[in-house]
C-alpha positions in Angstrom: 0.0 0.0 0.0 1.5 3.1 -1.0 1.5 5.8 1.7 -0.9 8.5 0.2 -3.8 5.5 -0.2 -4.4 6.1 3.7 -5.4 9.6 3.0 -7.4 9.2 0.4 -8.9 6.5 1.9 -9.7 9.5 4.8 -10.5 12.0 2.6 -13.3 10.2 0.3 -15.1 9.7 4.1 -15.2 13.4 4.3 -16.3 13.8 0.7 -19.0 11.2 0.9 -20.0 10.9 4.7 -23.6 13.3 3.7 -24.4 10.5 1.4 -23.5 7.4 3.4 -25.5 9.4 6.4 -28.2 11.4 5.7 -28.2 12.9 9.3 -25.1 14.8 8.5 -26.6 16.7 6.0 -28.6 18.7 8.5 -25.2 20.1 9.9 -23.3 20.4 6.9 -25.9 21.7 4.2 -26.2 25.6 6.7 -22.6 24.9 7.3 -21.7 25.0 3.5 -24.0 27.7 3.0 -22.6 29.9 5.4 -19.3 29.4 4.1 -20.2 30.1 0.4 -22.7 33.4 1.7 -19.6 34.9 3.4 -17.3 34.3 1.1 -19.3 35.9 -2.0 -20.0 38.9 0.8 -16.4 39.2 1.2 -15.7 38.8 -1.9 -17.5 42.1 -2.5 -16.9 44.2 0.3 -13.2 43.7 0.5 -12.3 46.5 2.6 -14.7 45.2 5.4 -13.7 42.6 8.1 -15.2 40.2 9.8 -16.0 42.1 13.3 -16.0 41.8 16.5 -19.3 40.4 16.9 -19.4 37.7 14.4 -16.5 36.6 15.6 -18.0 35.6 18.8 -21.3 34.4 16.5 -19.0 31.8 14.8 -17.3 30.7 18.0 -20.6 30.0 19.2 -21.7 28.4 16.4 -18.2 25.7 16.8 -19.5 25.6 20.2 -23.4 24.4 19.9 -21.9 21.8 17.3 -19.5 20.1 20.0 -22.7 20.4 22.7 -24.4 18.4 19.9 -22.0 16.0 19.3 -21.1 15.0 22.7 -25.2 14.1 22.8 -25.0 11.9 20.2 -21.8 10.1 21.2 -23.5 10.1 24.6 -26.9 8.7 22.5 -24.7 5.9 20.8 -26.3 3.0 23.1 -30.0 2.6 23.7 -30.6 3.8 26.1 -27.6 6.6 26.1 -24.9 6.0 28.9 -21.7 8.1 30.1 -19.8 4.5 29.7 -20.2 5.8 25.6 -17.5 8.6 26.0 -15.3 5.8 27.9 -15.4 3.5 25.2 -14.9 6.2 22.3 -12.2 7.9 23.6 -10.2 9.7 20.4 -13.8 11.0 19.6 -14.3 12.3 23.1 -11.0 14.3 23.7 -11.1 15.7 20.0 -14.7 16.9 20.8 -13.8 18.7 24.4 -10.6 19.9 22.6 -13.0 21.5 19.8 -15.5 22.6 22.4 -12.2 24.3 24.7 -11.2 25.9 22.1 -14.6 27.2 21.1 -14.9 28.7 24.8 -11.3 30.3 24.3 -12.7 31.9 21.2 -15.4 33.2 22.7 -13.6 34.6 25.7 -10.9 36.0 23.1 -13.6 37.5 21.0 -15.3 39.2 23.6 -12.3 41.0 25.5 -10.5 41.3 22.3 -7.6 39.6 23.7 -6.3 39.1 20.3 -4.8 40.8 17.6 -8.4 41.5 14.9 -6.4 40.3 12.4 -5.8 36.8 14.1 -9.1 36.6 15.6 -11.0 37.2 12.1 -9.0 34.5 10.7 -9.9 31.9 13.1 -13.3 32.5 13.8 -13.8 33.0 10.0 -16.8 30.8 8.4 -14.2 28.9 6.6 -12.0 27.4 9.6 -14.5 27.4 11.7 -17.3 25.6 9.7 -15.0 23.2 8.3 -13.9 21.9 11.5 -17.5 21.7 12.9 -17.7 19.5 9.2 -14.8 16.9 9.9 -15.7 16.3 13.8 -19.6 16.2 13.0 -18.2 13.7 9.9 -16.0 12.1 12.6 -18.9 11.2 15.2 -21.8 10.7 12.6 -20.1 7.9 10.7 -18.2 6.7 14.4 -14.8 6.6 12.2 -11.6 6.0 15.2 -9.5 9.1 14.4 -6.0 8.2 13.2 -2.9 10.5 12.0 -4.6 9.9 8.3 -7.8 12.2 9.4 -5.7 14.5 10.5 -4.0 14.7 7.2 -6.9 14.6 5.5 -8.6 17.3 7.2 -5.6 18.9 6.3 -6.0 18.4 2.7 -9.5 19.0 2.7 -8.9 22.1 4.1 -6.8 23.3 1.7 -9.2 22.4 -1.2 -11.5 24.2 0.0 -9.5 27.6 0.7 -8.2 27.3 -2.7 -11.7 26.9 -4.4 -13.0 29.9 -1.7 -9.9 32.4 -3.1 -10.7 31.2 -6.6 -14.1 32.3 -6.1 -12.9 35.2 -4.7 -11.1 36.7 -7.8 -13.6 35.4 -10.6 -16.1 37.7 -8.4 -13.5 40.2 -8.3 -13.0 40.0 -12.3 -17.4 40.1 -12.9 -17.7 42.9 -10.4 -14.6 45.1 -12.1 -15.9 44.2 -15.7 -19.5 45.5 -14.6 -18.0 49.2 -13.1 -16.1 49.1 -16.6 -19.2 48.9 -18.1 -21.0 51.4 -15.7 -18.1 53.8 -16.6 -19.3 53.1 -20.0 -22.3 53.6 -19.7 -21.8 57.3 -17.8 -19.7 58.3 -20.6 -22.4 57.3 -23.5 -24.9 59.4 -21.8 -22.7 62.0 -21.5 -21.9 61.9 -25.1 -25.7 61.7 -26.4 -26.6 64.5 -24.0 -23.2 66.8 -25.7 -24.7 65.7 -29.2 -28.5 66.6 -28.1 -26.9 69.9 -26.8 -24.9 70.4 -30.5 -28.2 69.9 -32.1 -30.4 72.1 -30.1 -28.5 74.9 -31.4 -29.2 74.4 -35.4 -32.7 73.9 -34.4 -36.0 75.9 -34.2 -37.3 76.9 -30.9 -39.8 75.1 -30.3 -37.8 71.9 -31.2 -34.5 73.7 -29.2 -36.7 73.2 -26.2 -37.1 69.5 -26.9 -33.7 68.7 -27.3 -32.2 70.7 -24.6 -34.5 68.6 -22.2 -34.1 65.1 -23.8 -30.2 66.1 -23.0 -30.8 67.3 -19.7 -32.5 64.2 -18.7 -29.5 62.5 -20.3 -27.5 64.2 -17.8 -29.3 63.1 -14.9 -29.0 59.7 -15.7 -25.5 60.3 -16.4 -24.8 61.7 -12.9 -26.9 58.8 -11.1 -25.2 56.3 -13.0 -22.0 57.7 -12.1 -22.7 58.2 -8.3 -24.0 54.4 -7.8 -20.6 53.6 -9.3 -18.9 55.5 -7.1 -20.7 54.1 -3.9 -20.3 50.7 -5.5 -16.6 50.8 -5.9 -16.0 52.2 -2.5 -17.5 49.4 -1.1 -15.7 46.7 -3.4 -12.0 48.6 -3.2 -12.3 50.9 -0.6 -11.5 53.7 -3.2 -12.7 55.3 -6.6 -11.2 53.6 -9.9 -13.4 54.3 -12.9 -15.8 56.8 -10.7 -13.2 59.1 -9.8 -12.3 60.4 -13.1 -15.9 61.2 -14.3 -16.9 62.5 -10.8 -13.7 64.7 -11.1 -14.8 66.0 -14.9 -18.5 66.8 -13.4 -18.3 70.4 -13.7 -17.0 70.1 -17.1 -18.9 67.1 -18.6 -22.6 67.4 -16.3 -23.6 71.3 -18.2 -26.6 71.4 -17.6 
């Protein structure tokens, strides 16, 4: 047996414990969805961080999942006895470790004990969530932990932050390519209101009158276009890209 079969072997439980037990589904379907929500939210407001707060949210989260799981290791006879955390030992300690560390977080979160930069990162949905994923798996299925788990947790872990980073920049790339076309869009209705302004002034009267507010209107839409795309890019970068040249030509460009 070649030494990376082990951790396969470990890592396809991960992958396929919600099939093989339908129970785990109910933990890991809000679990996944949390993790994808967040990441698309981050995804778009970059300059935002997690917080505080949700910090100790997540934290708690981890920390209902291990109260849950030592009831269903305690629930593993009928009827449930204590002798059940005796007899699954690995799963026991790895649970209370889990659960410790959940209090710690919370603690941490609360009096800010930690740098915000650390803190964010491990009570983000992704670490957080995914170990309430591999212990839930761990308990569900009642697999015996061995140093394979670990490196497939390991691995499974990394998968996942990869895919979450690649998600990550393909938003990035949509959400730049639609402000490129916002900016676009601001500087066609700037043109057509110029060329309705042009033509107003080879006109009659009573059709200068038309024009003038058929380019007017133009303008408006112009300048609302152009300030959603400045609040829009704040949000994503932090600063102005496409908006701030157009805001900065608004005396110039927005005439009327």
């Amino acid at each position: 047996m070649q030494w990376y079969e082990p951790v396969l072997k470990e890592l396809l439980v991960f992958v396929n414990a919600p099939v093989e037990n339908a129970q785990i589904l109910w933990v890991a379907i809000p679990l996944f969805i949390t993790i994808l929500t967040m990441t698309f939210y981050f995804g778009l407001y970059k300059k935002e961080d997690l917080g505080w707060n949700t910090s100790i949210g997540n934290s708690i989260v981890l920390l209902f999942v291990c109260v849950d799981l030592l009831r269903m290791i305690y629930n593993y006879t009928q009827p449930p006895e204590l002798i059940n955390f005796f007899e699954n030992p690995w799963k026991s300690i790895i649970v209370v470790v889990i659960l410790i560390e959940a209090i710690v977080m919370v603690i941490c979160a609360f009096y800010h004990i930690l740098p915000a930069k650390i803190m964010y990162f491990i009570a983000s949905p992704l670490p957080v969530n995914l170990q309430a994923y591999i212990i839930t798996t761990v308990v569900y299925i009642k697999m015996t932990p061995t140093k394979y788990t670990f490196y497939a947790a390991i691995i499974w872990f990394s998968v996942l932050f990869l895919f979450i980073n690649l998600i990550k920049v393909l938003e990035s790339i949509y959400v730049n390519h639609r402000h490129k076309k916002m900016s676009e869009e601001v500087r066609e209705l700037m043109h057509e209101s110029r060329q309705l302004f042009k033509e107003a002034k080879k006109v009659s009267n009573i059709r200068r009158k038309t024009l003038i507010n058929r380019a007017k209107e133009k303008n408006v839409e112009a300048k609302i276009v152009a300030n959603k795309l400045a609040v829009a890019e704040e949000m994503q970068h932090g600063e102005l890209i496409f908006a701030k040249k157009l805001l900065r030509l608004d005396k110039k460009s927005f005439m009327f």
